[in-house]
Steps between C-alpha positions, in 0.01 A plus 500: 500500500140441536507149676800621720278814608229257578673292690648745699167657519359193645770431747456835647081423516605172712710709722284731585169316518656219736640837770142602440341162586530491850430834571153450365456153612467331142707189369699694197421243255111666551616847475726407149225331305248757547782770439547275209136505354514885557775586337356210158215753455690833471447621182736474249642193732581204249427166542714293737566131422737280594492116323388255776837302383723765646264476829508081513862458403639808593361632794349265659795272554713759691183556762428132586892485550539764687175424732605117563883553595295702797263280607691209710429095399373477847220746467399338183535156624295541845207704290486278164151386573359806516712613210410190270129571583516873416737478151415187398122403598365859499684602173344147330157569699484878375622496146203241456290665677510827304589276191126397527375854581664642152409212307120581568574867452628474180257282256835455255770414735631165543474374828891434478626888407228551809677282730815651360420860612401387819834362558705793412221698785489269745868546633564759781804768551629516850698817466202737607352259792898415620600878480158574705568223774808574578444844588146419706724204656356173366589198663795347314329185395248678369763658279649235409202326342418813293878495365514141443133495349626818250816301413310185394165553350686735171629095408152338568326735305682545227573168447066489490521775279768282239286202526166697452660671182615155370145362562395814266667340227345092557359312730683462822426177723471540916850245483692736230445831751565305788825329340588879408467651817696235638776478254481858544569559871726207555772593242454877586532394860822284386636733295510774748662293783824409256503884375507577867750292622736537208465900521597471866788258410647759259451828700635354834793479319538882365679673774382867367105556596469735248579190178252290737243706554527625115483088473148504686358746261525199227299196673149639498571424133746263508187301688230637294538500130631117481211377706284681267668379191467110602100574570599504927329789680763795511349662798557187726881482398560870571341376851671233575836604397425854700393269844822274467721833429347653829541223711853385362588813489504565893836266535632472152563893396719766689367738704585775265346288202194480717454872586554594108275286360199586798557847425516509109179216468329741746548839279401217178231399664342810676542703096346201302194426756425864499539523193285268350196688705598769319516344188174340560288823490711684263343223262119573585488724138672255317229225599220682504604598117563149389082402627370830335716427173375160459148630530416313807298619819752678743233562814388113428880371597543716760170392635575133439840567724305619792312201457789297491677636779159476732547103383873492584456667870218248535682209411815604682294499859349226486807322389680676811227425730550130408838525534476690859241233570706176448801698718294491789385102516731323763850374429776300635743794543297881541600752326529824710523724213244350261288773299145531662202689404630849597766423244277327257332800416808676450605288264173505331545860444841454372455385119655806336601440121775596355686592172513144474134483389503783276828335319343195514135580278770677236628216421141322417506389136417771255223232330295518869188653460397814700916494552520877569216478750640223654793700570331832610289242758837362641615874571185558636528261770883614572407833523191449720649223729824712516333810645194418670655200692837670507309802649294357747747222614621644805150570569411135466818407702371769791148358522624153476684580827847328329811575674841409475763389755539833752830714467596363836490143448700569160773668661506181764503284258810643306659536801436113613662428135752774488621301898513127354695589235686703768556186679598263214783715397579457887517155472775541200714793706507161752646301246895422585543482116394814458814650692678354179330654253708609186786299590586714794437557859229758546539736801290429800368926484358424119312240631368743770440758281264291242339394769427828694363610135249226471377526805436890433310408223267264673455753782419804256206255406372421860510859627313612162238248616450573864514858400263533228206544760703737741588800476919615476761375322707179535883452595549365150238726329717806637812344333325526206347818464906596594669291302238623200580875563894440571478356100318843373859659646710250405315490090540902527852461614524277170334756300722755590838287439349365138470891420848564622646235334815327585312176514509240212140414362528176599590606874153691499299303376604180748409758753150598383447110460583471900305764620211364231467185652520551862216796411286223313550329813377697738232609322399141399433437916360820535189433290487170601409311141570189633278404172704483277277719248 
């Protein structure tokens, strides 16, 4: 009763913080953790802790899935430079940079468990900076890099943070933790691709979306825990299977399968990122008790964090201010969109940590020295990156002067899309063998008729366009906003005859389903998330 009444506790927390969020202008994952570190020192409050196993193989899995079936191969493909410099080169460059920094703060420490707490710190969270772009309006790429840099840098440093713990135990050559990384990322990598294509193999062939989407829930782990067990980085597989499911999935799953599983992996996702803020602070006593039990300096680690966070923000702009720097020597092709200084600072600004690195010092050895400090200096620097970057972000992103693609060219832009794909099914009404279709002759007026509805489509978009800087309301706009209140009539009319009866169940509830989707519909255009998010 006590775990259900937490849980349902916590739910009800994430609810309410994320309808309070934008009303006071702060990324929820900010409001949860320090509701989460005020609610640990209540009195009488007892110590929260989860084991960083059930974070790493348990919840961590279903949130790289879930934020890679999102983010399209394309995105990822056109910014892997930038990517590859921030989660590979940056993670490397700031877990020994820090590494260092410990080792000469604590006389006792090996300069391996050093390097191995800087790994499990140096990896960011983009939940709090991607949650705060999108509602200032960051330009997409800019987006994109932050997702794809969250995705990857978990497997770089952790597979740092497994090779620093082995060196622990012997000496490690520069070959062996080179070999491992490799070996590491290239069967992860592997792995991931064959889960991915053989989980898309097996669900395009389930006709009911509810057994594939209940099919989805299983590859985060299907991908994760065998990659793990061979020695493979876990967090790459559950990447790579997630990016081939996304971009396979686009032709290979029904439409219904599609909506289901966007939908359900949306709710997943939105309760376990929130939730792990949560969880995060509600762990501040149980920390803080673990330094002051072992005897050891509690205002020392949390003063060492600051340090080490001053050295992470350090080393993360001048590694972006190389990286902004090489975009702009000259090349064969330009790149309209590359990431200048404007957005260069931004992404400076945008190293938030995450539950990851809290998870991540748990699982240090016990034998470490200073262990418990250790930890309480990697929740330092979540904690402190979390809210005082998190907080002054869109701050950083005003003075910056960053902006992202105006609400007018959008709306063009899905319109220009929304009119080729207008035009290709064209092409296909054209088609003679398309009057044959189903063995039959089709009637001339069907033809007509799907063509008259395509072409409404691509018009709603155009006069959504051209009106979005005028005032009034389009043709097509009005046949919305009628259409929309027609269905409140016709879903009380339903109402009424489901209370009546003389309808079979399965009568009503095809006609709720109708009235559902052409709702969804219309309300789909009318907010205009041509996103996807």
């Amino acid at each position: 009763m006590g775990l259900a009444l937490i849980a349902v506790l916590g739910v009800v927390a994430i609810v309410a913080v994320s309808l309070l969020a934008p009303k006071v202008k702060v990324a929820a994952p900010l409001i949860l953790a320090v509701l989460g570190i005020g609610i640990s020192v209540l009195p009488g409050m007892p110590p929260v802790h989860i084991a960083s196993a059930v974070i790493l193989s348990g919840v961590l899995p279903p949130l790289l899935y879930a934020s890679s079936i999102s983010l399209p191969l394309a995105d990822l493909r056109s910014n892997i430079g930038s990517i590859s410099a921030l989660a590979v080169v940056l993670v490397v460059v700031s877990a020994f940079g820090t590494g260092f920094l410990l080792f000469t703060l604590f006389p006792d420490l090996s300069l391996a468990s050093a390097i191995a707490l800087g790994a499990v710190i140096s990896p960011t969270d983009a939940v709090a900076a991607t949650s705060i772009g999108k509602r200032l309006g960051l330009p997409p790429r800019l987006l994109a890099v932050l997702e794809g840099e969250s995705l990857v840098n978990d497997a770089s440093a952790l597979v740092l943070l497994r090779t620093a713990i082995a060196a622990t135990a012997g000496a490690v050559s520069a070959w062996q933790i080179v070999g491992t990384f490799a070996y590491s990322v290239v069967l992860g990598v592997g792995l991931g691709v064959a889960i991915g294509y053989l989980t898309v193999f097996v669900r395009a062939r389930v006709p009911d979306p509810v057994l594939a989407t209940a099919i989805s829930f299983v590859v985060p782990f299907a991908a994760y825990l065998p990659a793990e067990t061979i020695g493979a980085s876990g967090v790459l597989s559950v990447v790579a299977a997630g990016l081939i499911t996304g971009h396979l999935g686009a032709t290979s799953f029904s439409a219904p399968a599609r909506l289901s599983e966007r939908l359900n992996w949306r709710t997943f996702q939105f309760l376990l990122e929130n939730g792990v803020f949560l969880l995060m602070g509600l762990e501040l006593k149980t920390i803080v008790e673990g330094v002051r039990h072992h005897r050891l300096d509690v205002p020392q680690a949390i003063l060492f964090g600051l340090l080490a966070t001053v050295v992470l923000i350090g080393i993360r702009c001048a590694v972006v201010a190389a990286m902004t720097a090489l975009g702009r020597l000259p090349r064969k092709q330009p790149d309209p969109q590359k990431l200048g200084a404007r957005e260069g600072i931004v992404l400076s600004w945008s190293g938030m940590r995450g539950v990851v690195t809290v998870a991540g010092a748990q699982s240090l050895p016990e034998q470490i020295p200073y262990r418990e400090q250790l930890v309480l200096i990697a929740y330092t620097v979540a904690i402190v990156t979390l809210v005082v970057q998190g907080a002054s972000l869109p701050a950083v992103i005003r003075i910056a002067g960053v902006k992202g693609t105006p609400v007018q060219r959008q709306l063009e832009e899905f319109a220009e899309l929304v009119d080729h794909i207008r035009q290709k099914g064209a092409e296909r009404l054209d088609d003679p063998a398309l009057a044959v279709l189903g063995g039959g002759v089709l009637d001339p007026a069907v033809l007509e008729r799907v063509r008259v509805e395509s072409s409404r489509r691509s018009d709603y978009a155009w006069e959504r366009s051209s009106a979005a800087d005028h005032q009034g309301v389009a043709a097509n706009e009005q046949y919305a906003l009628v259409r929309r209140d027609i269905l409140l009539h016709e879903r009380a009319a339903l109402v009424a005859a489901r209370n009546r009866g003389g309808y079979s169940s399965i009568a009503l509830a095809r006609a709720q389903e109708m009235l559902d989707l052409e709702e969804a519909g219309l309300d789909h255009l009318r907010d205009g998330d041509t996103t996807g998010h």
